[in-house]
C-alpha positions in Angstrom: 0.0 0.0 0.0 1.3 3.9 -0.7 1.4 3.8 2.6 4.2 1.6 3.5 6.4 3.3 0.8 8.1 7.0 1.8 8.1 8.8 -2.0 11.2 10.5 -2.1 12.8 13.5 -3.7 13.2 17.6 -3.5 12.3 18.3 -7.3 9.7 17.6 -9.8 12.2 14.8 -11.5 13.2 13.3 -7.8 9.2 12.5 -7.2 8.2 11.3 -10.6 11.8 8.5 -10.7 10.7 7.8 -6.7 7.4 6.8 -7.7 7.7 5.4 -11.1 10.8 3.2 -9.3 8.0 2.0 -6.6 5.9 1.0 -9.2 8.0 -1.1 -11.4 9.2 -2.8 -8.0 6.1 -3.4 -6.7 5.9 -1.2 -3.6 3.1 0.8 -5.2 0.6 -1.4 -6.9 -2.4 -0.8 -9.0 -4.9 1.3 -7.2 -2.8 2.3 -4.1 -3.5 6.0 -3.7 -0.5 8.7 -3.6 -0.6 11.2 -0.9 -2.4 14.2 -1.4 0.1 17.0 -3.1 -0.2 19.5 0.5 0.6 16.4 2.4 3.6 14.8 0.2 5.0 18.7 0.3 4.8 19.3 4.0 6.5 15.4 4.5 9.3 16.3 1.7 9.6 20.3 2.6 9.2 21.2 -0.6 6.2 23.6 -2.7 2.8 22.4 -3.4 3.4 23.0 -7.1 7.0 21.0 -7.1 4.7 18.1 -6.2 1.8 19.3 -8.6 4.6 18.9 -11.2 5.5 15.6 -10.3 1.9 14.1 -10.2 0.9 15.9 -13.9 4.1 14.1 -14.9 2.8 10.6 -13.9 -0.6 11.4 -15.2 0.5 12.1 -18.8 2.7 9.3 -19.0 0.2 6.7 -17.5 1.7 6.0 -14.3 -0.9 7.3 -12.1 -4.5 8.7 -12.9 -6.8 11.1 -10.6 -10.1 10.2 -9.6 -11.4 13.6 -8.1 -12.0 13.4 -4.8 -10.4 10.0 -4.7 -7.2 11.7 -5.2 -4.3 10.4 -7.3 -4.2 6.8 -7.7 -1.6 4.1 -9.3 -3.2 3.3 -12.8 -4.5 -0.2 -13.3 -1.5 -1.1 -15.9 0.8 1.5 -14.7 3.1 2.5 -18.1 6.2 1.2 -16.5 7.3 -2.8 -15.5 5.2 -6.1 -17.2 2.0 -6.4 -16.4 0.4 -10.0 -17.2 -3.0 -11.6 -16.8 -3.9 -13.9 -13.9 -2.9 -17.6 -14.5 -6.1 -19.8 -14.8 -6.3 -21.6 -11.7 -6.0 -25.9 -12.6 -8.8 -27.6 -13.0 -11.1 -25.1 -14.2 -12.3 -23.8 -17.8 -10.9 -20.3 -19.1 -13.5 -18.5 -19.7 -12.0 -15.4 -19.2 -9.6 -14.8 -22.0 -11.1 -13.5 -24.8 -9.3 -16.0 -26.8 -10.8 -17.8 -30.1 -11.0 -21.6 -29.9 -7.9 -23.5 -31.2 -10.0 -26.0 -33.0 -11.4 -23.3 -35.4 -7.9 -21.7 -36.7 -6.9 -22.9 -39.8 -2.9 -24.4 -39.9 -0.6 -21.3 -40.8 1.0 -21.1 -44.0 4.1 -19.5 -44.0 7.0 -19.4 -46.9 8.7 -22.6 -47.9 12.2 -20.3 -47.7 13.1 -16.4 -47.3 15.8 -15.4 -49.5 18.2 -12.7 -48.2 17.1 -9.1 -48.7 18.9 -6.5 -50.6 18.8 -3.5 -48.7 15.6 -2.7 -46.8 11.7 -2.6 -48.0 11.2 1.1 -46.8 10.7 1.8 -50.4 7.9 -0.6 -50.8 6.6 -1.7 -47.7 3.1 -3.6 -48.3 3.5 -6.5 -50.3 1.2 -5.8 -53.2 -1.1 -8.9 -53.2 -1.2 -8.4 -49.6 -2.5 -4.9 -50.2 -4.9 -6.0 -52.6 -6.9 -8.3 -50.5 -6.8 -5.7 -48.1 -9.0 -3.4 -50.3 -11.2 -6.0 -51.4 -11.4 -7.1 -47.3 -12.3 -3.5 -46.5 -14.5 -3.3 -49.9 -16.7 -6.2 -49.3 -18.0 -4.4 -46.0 -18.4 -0.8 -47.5 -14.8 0.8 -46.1 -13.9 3.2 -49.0 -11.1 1.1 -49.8 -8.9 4.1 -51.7 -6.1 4.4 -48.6 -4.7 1.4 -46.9 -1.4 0.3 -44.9 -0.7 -2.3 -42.6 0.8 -1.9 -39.1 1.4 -4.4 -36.4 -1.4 -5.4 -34.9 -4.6 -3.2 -33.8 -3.2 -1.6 -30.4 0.1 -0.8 -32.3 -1.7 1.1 -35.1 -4.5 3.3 -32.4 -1.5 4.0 -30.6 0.4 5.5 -33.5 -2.8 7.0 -35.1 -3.3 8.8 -31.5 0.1 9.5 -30.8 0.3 11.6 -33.9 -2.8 13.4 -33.9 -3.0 14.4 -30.0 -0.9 15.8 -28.1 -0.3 14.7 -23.7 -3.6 15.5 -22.2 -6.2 15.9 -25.1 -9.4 13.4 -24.3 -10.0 10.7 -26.5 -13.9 8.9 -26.4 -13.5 5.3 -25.4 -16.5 3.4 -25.1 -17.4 1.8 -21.1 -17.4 -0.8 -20.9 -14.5 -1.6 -23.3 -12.0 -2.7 -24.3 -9.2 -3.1 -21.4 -6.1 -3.2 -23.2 -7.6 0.1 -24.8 -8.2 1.4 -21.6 -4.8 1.0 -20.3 -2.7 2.3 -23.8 -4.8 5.7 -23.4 -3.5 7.0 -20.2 -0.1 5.4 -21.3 0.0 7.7 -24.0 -0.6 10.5 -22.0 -4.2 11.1 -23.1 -7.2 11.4 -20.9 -10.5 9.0 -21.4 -13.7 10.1 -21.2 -16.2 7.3 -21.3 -19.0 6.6 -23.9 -21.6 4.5 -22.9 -22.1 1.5 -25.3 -26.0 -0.7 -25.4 -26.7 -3.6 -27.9 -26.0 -1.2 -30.5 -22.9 0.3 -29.5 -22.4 3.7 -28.9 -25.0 5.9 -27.6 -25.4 8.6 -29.6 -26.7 11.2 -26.8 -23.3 9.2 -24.3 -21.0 10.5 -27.6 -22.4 14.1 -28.1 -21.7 14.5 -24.3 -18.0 13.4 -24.8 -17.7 15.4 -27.9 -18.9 18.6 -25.8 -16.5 17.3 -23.2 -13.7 18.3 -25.7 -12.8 15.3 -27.0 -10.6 15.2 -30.2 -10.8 11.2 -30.9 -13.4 8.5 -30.8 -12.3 5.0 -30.5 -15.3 2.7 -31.1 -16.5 -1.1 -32.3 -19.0 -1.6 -35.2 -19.3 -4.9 -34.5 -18.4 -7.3 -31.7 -17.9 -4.8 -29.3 -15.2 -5.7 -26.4 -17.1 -7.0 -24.0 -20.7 -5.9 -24.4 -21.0 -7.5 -28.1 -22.9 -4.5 -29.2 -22.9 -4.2 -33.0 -24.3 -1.0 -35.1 -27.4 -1.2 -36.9 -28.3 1.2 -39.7 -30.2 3.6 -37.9 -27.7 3.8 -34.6 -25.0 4.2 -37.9 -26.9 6.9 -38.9 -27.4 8.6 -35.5 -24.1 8.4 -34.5 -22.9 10.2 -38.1 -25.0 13.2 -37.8 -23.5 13.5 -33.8 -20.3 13.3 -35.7 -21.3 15.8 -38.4 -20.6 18.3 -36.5 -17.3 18.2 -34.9 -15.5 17.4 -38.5 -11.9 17.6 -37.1 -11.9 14.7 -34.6 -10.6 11.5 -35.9 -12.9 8.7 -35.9 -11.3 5.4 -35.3 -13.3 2.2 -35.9 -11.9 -1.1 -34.3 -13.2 -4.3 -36.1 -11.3 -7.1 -34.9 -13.4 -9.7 -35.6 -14.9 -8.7 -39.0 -15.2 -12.1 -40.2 -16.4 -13.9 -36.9 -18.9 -11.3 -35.3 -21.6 -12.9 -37.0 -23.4 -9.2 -37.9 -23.2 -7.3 -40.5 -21.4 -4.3 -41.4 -22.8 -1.1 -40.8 -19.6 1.1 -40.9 -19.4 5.2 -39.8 -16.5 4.9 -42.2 -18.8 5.1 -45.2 -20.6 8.3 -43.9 -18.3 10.3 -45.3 -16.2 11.5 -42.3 -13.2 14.1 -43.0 -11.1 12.3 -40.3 -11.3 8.4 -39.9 -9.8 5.1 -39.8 -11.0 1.3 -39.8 -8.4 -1.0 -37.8 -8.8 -5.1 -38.6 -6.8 -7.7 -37.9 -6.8 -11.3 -38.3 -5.4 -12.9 -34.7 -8.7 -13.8 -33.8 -10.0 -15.9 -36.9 -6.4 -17.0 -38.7 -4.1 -17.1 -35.5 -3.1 -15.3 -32.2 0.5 -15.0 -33.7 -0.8 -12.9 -36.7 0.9 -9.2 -35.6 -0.8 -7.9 -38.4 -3.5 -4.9 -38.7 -4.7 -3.9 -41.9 -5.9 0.2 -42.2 -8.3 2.0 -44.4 -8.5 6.0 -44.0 -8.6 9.2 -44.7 -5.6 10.6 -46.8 -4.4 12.8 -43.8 -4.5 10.3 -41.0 -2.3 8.0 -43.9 0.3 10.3 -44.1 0.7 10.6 -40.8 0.6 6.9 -40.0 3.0 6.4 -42.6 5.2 8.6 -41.5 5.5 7.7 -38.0 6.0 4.1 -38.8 9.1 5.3 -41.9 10.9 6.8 -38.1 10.0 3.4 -36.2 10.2 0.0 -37.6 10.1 1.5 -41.5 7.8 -2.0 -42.0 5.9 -5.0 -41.4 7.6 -8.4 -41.8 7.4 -9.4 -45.4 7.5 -12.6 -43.9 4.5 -12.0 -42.0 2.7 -10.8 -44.7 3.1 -13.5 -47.0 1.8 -16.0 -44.2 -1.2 -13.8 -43.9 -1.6 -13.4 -47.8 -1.3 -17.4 -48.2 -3.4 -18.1 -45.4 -6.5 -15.7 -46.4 -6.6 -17.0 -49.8 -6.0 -20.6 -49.1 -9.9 -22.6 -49.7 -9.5 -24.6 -46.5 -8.6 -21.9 -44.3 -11.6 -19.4 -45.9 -13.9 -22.5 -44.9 -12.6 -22.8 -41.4 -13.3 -19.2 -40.8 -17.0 -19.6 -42.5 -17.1 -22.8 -40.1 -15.6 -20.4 -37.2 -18.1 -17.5 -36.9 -21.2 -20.3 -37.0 -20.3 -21.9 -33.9 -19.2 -18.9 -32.5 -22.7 -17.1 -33.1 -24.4 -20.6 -32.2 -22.0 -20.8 -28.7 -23.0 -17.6 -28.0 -26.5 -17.6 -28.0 -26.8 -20.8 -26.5 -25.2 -19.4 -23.3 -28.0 -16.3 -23.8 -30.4 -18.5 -23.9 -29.4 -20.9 -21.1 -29.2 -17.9 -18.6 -32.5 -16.1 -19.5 -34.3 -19.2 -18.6 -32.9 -18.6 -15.6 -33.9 -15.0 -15.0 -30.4 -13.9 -15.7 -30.1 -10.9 -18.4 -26.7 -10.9 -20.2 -26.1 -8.8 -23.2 -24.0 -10.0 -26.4 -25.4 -9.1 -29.5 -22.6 -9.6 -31.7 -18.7 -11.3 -31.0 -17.3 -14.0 -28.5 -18.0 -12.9 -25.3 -21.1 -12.2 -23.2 -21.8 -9.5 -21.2 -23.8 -10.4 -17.8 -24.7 -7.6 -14.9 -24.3 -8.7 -11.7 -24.5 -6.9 -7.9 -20.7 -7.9 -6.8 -18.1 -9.2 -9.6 -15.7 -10.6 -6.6 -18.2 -12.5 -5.4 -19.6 -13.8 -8.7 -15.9 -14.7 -9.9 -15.2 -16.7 -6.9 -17.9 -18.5 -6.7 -17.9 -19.4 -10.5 -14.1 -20.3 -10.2 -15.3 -22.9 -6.8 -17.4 -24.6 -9.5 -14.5 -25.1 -12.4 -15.3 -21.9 -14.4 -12.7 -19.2 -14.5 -14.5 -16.0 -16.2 -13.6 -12.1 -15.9 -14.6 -9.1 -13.2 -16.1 -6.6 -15.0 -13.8 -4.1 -13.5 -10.9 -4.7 -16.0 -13.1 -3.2 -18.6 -15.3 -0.8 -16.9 -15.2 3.5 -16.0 -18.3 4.4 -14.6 -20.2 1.6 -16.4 -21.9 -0.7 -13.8 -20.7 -3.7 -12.7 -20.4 -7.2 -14.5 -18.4 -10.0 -15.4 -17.6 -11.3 -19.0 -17.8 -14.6 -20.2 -15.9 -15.2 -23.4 -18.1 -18.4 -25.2 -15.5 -18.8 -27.7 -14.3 -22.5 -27.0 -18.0 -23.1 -24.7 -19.5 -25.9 -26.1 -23.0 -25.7 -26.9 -23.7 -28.8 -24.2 -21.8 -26.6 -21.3 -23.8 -23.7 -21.9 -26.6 -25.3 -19.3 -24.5 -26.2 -16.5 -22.4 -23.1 -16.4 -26.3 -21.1 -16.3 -26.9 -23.4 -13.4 -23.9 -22.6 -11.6 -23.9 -18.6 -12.6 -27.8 -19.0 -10.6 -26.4 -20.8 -7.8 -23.7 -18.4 -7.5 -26.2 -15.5 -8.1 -28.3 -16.7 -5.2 -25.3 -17.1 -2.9 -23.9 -14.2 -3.3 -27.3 -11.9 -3.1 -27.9 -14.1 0.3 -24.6 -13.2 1.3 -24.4 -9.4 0.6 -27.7 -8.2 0.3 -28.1 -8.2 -3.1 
């Protein structure tokens, strides 16, 4: 706890290395609150603002984050040290991870050999059938299909798109609940979060306008298989949400859909609304592979450039050799079938679970995606007594700002026949642990 651990130092720098140090060490950990800044001044004899300094220093680079009159507080994946998930306890189902099921990713297909390279592939960095299927990938879904580049994965490319269009402290819309890696990149990069709430349809329109007011300059959302809720757009929220939108023509609109080809909905995409500033993110871990680091983007011609050049300063490219595994897999028949296969049982898994726990009397939400959405009074309680029972699934609080709370249940590898038993055990749990604290 903060405290068991003296914060040292006599200048801004002194503070910030004291407490990033705790941090990385473990003396501080997530949620431990900082003194306040008169207090941590009159223990250090030094000015109010010297420790002011310190704590807006932590705060734009994602160390610490203020919760008002909670005071300052270690982040919940502090920017410094290796932060991991929870092993899975033995003997009990993951249900937690948000991982696809094994059993439904096709059998990679890298290159027989790599010959040497001459020089570097800055001057032609997308392998061109790569880019190709890209287009007609972002094409098929109605993403104008005119601009696209590939980064490493989806969290690489919204932290260079947002790294290069804000600056430490601007607000970016995230939608709450979402998605947690998400929540903990923004604050890493220095940007504040204001939170969006998300329904069956995603975003709320009126939840957006408010955040937009708010000052944000960036909206991060899902059109599809929203992270965790499973919201997906439908025409009319499409609609809503672009004349919000309409007016506030500088902020950049970025769309994450990670599981286009498994969320078993439709496409209904703000990117073809004719938007000055936006971007669709898509990547292919979750139906080819986990080990895919690849992220294919469609945008506007200004958010290109600057993505482009951002990545020309970093890494300059993404593995050719990574791309022709991803070209050979997408266009190989057996692999295309898989997938088909892949977002049938995952839609058919999901529901199942729906409908197991609503003949219980237990609402869940998951219109769309591979995980399932279910309010509940007390998460700790719920997770501990699902995990006594053999099912490991996750507290709602890893994904959560002011959203209330929940646990999520990813149905990816839930086979239809478990759906019953685990809705049994969530309404024994459910009745144990409204007994216990008061509902």
């Amino acid at each position: 706890m903060a405290a068991q651990y003296a914060i040292s130092g006599t200048t801004a720098k002194g503070i910030t290395s004291s407490v990033e140090q705790a941090v990385a060490e473990g003396g501080l950990a997530p949620g431990d609150a900082l003194p306040p800044v008169r207090r941590l001044a009159d223990d250090l004899g030094i000015s109010a603002g010297t420790v002011a300094t310190a704590y807006k220093e932590l705060r734009q680079r994602g160390i610490v984050v203020t919760r008002g009159r909670g005071g300052t507080v270690v982040a919940q994946a502090p920017a410094v040290g290796a932060r991991r998930p929870p092993k899975v306890p033995q003997g009990v189902r993951d249900l937690a991870g948000g991982h696809p099921d094994p059993a439904l990713l096709p059998v990679l297909l890298p290159p027989g050999r790599v010959d040497p390279v001459s020089g570097s592939h800055r001057g032609s960095p997308r392998r061109a059938g790569l880019e190709e299927l890209a287009r007609r990938w972002f094409a098929r879904d109605g993403v104008p299909d005119a601009r696209v580049t590939f980064a490493h994965g989806a969290l690489d490319c919204m932290a260079r798109l947002l790294s290069v269009e804000l600056k430490p402290g601007d607000a970016v819309a995230v939608e709450d609940p979402g998605f947690h890696h998400l929540l903990d990149l923004v604050p890493a990069l220095g940007l504040r979060m204001v939170p969006v709430a998300v329904d069956d349809e995603g975003i709320r329109p009126e939840a957006l306008r408010g955040a937009l007011r708010a000052g944000a300059r960036a909206v991060v959302c899902s059109p599809r298989g929203q992270n965790p809720v499973g919201g997906c757009f439908s025409e009319t929220r499409r609609d809503a949400l672009l004349e919000v939108l309409g007016g506030y023509p500088e902020v950049l609109v970025v769309e994450d859909d990670h599981n286009a080809d498994i969320a078993g909905a439709p496409s209904h995409t703000l990117a073809a609304g004719g938007l000055e500033r936006w971007a669709q993110v898509r990547t292919v871990s979750k139906h080819l592979g986990i080990d895919l680091r690849w992220a294919a983007l469609a945008c506007d011609a200004t958010t290109l450039a600057r993505h482009e050049g951002r990545m020309l300063l970093t890494s300059g490219w993404v593995s050719h050799v990574l791309q022709e595994t991803v070209e050979r897999t997408m266009t190989d028949p057996a692999a295309r079938a898989l997938v088909a296969r892949a977002e049938d049982a995952y839609t058919e898994r999901r529901q199942a679970l729906i409908g197991e726990l609503a003949r219980r009397g237990i609402a869940a939400r998951a219109a769309s995606g591979m995980n399932v959405w279910v309010p509940v009074h007390d998460e700790s309680a719920v997770v501990n007594g699902l995990r006594s029972r053999g099912w490991w699934v996750a507290a709602g609080s890893r994904f959560r700002i002011a959203a209330p709370t929940a646990v999520r249940i990813t149905t990816a590898m839930l086979q239809v026949a478990d759906t019953a038993p685990l809705a049994a055990d969530f309404a024994a749990v459910l009745g144990e642990s409204e007994a216990t604290y008061g509902g």
